[in-house]
Backbone atoms as SQL, in Angstrom:
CREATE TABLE atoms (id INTEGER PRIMARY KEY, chain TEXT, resi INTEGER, resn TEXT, atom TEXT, x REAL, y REAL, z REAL);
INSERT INTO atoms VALUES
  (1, 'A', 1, 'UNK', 'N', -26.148, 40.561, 43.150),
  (2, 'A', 1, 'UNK', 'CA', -26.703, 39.918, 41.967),
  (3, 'A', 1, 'UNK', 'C', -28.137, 39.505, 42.262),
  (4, 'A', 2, 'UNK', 'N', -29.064, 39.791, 41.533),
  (5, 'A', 2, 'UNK', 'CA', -30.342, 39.123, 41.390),
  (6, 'A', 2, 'UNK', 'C', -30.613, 37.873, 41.644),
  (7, 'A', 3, 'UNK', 'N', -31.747, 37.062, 42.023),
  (8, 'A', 3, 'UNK', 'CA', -32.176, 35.875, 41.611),
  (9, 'A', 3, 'UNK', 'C', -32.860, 35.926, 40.774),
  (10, 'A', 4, 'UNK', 'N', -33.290, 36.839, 40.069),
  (11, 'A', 4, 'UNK', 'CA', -34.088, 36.530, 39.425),
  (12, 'A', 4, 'UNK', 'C', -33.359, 35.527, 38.043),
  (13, 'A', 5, 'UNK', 'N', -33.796, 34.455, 37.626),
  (14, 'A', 5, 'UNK', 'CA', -33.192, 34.079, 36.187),
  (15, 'A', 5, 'UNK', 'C', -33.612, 34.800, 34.741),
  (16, 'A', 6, 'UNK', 'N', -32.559, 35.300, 33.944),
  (17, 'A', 6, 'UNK', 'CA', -32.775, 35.664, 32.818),
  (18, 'A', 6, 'UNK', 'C', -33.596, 34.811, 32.188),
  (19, 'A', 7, 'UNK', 'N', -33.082, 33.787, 32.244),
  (20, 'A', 7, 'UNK', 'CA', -33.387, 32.379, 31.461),
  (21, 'A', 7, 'UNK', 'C', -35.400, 32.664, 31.176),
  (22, 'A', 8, 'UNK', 'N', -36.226, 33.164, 32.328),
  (23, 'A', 8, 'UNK', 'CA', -37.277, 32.428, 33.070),
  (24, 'A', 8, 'UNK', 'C', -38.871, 33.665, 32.086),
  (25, 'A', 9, 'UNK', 'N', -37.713, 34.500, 31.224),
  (26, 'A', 9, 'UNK', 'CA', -38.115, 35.439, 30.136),
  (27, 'A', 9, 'UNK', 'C', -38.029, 35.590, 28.893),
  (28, 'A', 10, 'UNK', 'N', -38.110, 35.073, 27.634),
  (29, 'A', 10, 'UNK', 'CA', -37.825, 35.182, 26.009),
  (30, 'A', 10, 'UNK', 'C', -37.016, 36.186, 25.943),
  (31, 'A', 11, 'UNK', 'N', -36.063, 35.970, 25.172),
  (32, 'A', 11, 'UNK', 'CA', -34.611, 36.965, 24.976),
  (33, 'A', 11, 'UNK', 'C', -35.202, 37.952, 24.948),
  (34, 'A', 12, 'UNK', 'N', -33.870, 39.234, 24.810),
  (35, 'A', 12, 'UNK', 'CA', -34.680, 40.738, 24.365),
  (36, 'A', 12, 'UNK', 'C', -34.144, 41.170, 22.959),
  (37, 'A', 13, 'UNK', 'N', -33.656, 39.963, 22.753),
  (38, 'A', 13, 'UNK', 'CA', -33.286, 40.049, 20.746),
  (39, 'A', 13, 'UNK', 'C', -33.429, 39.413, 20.056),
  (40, 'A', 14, 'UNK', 'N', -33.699, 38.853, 19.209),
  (41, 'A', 14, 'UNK', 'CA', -33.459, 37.529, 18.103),
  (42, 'A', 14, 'UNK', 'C', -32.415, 37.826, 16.800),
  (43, 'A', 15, 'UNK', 'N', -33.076, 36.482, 16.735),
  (44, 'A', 15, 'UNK', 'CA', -32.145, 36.582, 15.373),
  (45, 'A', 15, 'UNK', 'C', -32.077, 37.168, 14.028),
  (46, 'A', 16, 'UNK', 'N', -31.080, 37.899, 13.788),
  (47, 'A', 16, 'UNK', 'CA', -30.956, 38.803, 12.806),
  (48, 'A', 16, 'UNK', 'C', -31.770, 40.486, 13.015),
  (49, 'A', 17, 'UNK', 'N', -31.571, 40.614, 14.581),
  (50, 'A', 17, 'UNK', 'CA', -31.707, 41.946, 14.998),
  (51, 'A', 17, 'UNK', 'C', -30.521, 42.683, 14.469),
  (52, 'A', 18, 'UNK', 'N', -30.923, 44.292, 14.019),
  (53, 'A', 18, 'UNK', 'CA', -29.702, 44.741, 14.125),
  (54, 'A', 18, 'UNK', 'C', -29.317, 45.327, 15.562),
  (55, 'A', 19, 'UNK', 'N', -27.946, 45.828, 16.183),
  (56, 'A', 19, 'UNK', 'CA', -27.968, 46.029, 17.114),
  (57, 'A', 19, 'UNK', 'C', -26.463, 47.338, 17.663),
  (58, 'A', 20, 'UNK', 'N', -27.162, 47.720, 18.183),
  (59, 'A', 20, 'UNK', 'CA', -25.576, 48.845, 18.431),
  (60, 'A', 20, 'UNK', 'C', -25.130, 48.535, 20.301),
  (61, 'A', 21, 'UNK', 'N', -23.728, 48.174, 19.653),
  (62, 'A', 21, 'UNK', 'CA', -23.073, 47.992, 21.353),
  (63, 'A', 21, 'UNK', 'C', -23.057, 49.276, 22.551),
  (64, 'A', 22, 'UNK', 'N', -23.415, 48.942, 23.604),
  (65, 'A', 22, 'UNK', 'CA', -23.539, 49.919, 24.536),
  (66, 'A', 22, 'UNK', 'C', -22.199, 50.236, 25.354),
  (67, 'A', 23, 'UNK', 'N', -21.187, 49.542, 25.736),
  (68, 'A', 23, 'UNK', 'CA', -20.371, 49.419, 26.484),
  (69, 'A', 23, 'UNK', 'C', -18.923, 48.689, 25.778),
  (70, 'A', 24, 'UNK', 'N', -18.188, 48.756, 26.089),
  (71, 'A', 24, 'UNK', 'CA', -16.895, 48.483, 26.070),
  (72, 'A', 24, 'UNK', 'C', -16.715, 47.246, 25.722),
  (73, 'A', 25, 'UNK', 'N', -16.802, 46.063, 25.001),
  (74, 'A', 25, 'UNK', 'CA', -16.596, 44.741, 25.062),
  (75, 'A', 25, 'UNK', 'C', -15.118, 43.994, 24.770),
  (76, 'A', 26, 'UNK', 'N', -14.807, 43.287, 26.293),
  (77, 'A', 26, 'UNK', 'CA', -13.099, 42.926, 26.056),
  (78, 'A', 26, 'UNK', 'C', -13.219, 41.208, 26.276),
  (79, 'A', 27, 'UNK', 'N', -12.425, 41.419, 25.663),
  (80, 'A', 27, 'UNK', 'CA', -11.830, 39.417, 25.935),
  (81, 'A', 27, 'UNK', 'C', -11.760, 38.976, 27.144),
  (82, 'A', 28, 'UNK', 'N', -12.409, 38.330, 27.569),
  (83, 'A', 28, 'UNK', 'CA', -12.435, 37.878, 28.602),
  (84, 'A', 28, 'UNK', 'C', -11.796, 36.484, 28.585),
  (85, 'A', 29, 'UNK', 'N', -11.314, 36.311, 27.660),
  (86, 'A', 29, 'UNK', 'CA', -10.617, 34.887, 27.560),
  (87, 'A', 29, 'UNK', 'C', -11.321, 34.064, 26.746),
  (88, 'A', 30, 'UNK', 'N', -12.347, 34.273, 26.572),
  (89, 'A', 30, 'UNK', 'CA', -13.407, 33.327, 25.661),
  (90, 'A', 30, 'UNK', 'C', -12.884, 33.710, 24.075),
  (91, 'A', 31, 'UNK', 'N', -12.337, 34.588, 23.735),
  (92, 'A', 31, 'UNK', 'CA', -12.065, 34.566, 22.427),
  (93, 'A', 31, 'UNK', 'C', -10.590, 34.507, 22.031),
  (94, 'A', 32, 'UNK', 'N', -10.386, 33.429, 21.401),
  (95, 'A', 32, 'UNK', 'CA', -9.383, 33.066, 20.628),
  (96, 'A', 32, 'UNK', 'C', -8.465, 33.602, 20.294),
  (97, 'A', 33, 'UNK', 'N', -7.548, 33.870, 20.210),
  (98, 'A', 33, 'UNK', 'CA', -6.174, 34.144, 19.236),
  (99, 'A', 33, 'UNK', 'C', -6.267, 35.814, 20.076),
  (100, 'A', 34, 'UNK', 'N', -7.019, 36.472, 20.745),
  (101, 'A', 34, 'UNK', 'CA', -6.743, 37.677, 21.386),
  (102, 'A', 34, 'UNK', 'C', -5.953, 37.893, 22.439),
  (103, 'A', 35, 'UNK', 'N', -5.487, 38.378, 23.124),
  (104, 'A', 35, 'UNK', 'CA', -4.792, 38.371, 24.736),
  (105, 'A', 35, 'UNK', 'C', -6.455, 38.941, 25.413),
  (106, 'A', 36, 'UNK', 'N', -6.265, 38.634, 26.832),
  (107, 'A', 36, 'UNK', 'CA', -7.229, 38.806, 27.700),
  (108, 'A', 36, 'UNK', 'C', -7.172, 40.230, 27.737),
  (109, 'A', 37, 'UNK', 'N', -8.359, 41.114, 28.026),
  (110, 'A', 37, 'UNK', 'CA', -8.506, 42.149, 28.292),
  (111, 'A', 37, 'UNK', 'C', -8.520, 43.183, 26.834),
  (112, 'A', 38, 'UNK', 'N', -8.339, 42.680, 25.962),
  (113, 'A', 38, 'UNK', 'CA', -8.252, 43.190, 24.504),
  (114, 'A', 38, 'UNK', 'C', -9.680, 43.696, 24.150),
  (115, 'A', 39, 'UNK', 'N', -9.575, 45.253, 23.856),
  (116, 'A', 39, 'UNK', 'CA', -11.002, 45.355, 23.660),
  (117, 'A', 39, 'UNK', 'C', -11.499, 44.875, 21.774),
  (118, 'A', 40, 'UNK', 'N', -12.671, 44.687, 21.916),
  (119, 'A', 40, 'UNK', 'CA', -13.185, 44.016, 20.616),
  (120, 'A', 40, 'UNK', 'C', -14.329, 44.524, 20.518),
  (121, 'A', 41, 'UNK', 'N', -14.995, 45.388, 21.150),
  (122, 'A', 41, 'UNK', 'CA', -16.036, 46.224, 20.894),
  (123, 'A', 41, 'UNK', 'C', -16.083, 47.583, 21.152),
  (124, 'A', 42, 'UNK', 'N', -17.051, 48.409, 20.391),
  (125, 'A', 42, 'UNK', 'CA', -16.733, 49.995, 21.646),
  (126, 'A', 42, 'UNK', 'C', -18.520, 50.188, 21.340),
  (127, 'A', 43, 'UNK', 'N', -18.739, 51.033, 21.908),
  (128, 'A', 43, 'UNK', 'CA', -19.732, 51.918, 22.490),
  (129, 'A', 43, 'UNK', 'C', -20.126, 52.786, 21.207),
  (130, 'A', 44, 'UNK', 'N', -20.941, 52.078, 20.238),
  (131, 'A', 44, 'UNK', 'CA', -21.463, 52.790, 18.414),
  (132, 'A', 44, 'UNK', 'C', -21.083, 51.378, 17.956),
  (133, 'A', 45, 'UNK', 'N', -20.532, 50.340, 17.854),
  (134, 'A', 45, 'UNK', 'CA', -20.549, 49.281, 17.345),
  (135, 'A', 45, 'UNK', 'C', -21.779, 48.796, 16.763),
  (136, 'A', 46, 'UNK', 'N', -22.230, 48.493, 15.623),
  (137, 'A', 46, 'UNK', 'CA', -23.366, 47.706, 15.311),
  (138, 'A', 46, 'UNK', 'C', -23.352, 46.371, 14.571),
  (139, 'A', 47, 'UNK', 'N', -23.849, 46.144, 15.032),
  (140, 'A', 47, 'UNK', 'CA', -24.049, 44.703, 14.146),
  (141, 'A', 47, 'UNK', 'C', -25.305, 43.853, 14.124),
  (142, 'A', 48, 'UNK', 'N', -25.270, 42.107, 14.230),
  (143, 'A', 48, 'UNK', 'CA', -26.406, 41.433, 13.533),
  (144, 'A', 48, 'UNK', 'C', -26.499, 40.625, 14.693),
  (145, 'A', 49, 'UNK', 'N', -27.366, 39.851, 15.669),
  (146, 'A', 49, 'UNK', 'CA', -27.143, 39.030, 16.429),
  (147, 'A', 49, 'UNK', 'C', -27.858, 37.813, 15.619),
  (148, 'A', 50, 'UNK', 'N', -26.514, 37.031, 15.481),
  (149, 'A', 50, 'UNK', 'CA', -26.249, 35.523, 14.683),
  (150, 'A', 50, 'UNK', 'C', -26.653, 34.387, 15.373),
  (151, 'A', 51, 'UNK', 'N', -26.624, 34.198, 16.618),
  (152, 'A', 51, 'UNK', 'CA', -27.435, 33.404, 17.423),
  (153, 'A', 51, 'UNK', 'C', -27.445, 33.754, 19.017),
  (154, 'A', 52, 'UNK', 'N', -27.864, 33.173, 19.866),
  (155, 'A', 52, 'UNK', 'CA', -28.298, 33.417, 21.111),
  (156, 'A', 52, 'UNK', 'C', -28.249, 32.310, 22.085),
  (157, 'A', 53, 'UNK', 'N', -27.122, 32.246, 22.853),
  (158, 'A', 53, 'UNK', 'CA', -26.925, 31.596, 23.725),
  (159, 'A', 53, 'UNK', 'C', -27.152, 31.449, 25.366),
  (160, 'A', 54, 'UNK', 'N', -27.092, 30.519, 25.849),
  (161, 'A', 54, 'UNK', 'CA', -26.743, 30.492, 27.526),
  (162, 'A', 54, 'UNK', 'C', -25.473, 30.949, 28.502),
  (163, 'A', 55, 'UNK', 'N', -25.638, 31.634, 29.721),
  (164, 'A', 55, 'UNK', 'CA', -24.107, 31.143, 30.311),
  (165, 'A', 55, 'UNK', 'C', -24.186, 30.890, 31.880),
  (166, 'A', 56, 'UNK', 'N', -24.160, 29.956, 32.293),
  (167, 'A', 56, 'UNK', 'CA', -24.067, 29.341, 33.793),
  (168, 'A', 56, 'UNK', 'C', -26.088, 28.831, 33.960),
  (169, 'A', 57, 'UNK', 'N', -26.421, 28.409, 33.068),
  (170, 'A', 57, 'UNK', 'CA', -28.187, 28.546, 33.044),
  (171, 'A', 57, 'UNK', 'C', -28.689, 29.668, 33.906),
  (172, 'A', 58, 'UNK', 'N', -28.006, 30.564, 33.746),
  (173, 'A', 58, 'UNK', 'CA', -28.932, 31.652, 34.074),
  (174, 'A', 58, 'UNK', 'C', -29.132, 33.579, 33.160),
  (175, 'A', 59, 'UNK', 'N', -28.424, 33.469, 32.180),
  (176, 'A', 59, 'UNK', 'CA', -28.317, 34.425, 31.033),
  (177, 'A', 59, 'UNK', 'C', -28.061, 34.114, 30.067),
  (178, 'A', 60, 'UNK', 'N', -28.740, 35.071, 29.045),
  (179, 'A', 60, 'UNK', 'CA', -28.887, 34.878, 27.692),
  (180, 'A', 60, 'UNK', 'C', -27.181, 35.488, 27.318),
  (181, 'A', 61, 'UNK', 'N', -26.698, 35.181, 26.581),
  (182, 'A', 61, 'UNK', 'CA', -25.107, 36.039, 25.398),
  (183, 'A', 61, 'UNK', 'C', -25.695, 35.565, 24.108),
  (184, 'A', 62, 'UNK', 'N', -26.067, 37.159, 23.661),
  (185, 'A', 62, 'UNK', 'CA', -26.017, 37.123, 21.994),
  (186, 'A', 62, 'UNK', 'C', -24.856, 37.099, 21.619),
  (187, 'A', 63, 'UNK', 'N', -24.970, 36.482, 20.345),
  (188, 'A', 63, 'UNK', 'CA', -23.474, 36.619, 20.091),
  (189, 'A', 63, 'UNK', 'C', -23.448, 37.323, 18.088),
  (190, 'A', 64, 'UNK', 'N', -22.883, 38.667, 18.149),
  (191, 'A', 64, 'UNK', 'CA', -23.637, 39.651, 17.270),
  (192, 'A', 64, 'UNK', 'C', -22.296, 40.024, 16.383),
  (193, 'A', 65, 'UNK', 'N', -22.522, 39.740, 15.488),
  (194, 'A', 65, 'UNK', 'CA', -21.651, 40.191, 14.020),
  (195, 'A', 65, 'UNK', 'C', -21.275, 41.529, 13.714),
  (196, 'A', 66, 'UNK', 'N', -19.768, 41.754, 14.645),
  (197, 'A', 66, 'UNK', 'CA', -19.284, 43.227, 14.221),
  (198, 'A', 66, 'UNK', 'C', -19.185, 43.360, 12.656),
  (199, 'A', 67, 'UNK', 'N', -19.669, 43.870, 11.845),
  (200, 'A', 67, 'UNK', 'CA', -19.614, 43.720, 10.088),
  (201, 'A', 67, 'UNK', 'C', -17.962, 44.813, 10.487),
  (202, 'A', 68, 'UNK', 'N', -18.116, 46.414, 10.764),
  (203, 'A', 68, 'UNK', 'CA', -16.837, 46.424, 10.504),
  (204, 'A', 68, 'UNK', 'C', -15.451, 46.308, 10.811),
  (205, 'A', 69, 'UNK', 'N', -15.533, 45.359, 12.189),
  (206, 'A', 69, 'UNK', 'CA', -14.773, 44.500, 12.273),
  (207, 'A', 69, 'UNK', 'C', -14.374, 43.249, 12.047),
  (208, 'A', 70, 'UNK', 'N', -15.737, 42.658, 11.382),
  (209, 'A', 70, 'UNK', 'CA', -15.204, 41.113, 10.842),
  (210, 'A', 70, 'UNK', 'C', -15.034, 40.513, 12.423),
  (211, 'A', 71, 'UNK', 'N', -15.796, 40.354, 13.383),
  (212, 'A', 71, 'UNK', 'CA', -16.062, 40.024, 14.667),
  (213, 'A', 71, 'UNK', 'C', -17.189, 39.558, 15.098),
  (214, 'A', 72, 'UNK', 'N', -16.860, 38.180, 15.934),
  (215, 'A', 72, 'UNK', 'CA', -18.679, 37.589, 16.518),
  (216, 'A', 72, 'UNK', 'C', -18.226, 38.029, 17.593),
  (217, 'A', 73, 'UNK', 'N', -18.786, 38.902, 18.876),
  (218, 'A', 73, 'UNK', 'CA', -18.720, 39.021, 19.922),
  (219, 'A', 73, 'UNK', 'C', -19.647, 38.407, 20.791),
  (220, 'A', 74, 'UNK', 'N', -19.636, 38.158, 22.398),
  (221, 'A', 74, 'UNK', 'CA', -20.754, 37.681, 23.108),
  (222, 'A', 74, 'UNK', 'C', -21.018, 39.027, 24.058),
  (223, 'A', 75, 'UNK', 'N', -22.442, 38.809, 24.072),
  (224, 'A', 75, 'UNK', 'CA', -22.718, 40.609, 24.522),
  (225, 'A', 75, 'UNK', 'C', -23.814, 39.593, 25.192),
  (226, 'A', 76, 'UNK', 'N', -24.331, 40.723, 26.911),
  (227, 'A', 76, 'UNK', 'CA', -25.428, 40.711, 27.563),
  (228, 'A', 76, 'UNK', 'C', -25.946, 41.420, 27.141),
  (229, 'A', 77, 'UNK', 'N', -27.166, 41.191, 27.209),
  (230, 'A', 77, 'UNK', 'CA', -28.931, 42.239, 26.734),
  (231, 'A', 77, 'UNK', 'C', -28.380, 43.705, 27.114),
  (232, 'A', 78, 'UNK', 'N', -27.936, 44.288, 28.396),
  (233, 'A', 78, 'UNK', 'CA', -27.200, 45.174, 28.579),
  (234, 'A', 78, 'UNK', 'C', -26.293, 45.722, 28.080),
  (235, 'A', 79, 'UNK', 'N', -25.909, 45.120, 27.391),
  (236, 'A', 79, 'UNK', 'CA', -24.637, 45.741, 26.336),
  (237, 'A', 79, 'UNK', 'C', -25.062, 46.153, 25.333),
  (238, 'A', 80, 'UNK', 'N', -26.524, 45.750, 24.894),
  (239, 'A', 80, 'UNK', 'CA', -26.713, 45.842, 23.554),
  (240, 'A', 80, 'UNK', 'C', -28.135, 46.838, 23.435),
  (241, 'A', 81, 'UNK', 'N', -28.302, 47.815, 22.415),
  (242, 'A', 81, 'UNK', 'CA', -29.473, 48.045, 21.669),
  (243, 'A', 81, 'UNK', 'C', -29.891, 48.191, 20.780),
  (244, 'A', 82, 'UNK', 'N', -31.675, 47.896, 20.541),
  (245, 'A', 82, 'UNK', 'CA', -31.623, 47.686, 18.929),
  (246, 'A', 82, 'UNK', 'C', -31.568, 48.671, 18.507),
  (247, 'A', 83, 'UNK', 'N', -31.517, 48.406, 17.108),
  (248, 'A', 83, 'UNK', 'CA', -31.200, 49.193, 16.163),
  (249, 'A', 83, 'UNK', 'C', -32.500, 49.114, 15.228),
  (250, 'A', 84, 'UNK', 'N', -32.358, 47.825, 14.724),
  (251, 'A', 84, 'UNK', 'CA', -33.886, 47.628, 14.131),
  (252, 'A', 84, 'UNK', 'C', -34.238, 45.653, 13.961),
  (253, 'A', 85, 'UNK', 'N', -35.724, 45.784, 14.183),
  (254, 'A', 85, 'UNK', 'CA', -36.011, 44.425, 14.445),
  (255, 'A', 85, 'UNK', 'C', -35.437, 43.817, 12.970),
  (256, 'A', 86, 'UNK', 'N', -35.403, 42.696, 13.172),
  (257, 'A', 86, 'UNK', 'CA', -34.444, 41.712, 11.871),
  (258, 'A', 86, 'UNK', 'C', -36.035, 41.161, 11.075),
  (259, 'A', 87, 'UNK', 'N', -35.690, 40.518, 10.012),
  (260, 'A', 87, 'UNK', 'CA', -36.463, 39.821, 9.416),
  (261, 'A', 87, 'UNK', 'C', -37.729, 39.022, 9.977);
């Protein structure tokens, strides 16, 4: 793992980017009412990133509006690309 901190750079999305998922995204336990390991994203997923969070102060998790799943997921910058800048 790096030292470098994510944190120590302005996100690489904002808000109301659109965005297409890169990778596989599963429950890691952070989401509700799913069993662990449940996938909730795939790889063509797009959506909206709704806001932009921290995790351990050292990375950004967007957290991006599957529209056709009716899903907020938390995605690393790595997981994600744009699609097109937001408003």
């Amino acid at each position: 793992m790096s030292d470098e901190l994510e944190l120590d750079r302005p996100p690489e999305f904002e808000l109301g980017d659109k965005v297409r998922i890169r990778k596989v995204i599963r429950n890691d336990g952070t989401f509700f009412g799913q069993p662990v390991g449940k996938i909730l994203a795939v790889p063509g997923d797009e959506g909206y990133v709704i806001s932009i969070g921290t995790f351990l102060q050292r990375f950004y998790v967007y957290a991006v509006h599957c529209l056709a799943k009716g899903l907020v997921v938390g995605c690393r910058a790595q997981e994600l690309e744009l699609v097109e800048k937001g408003l």
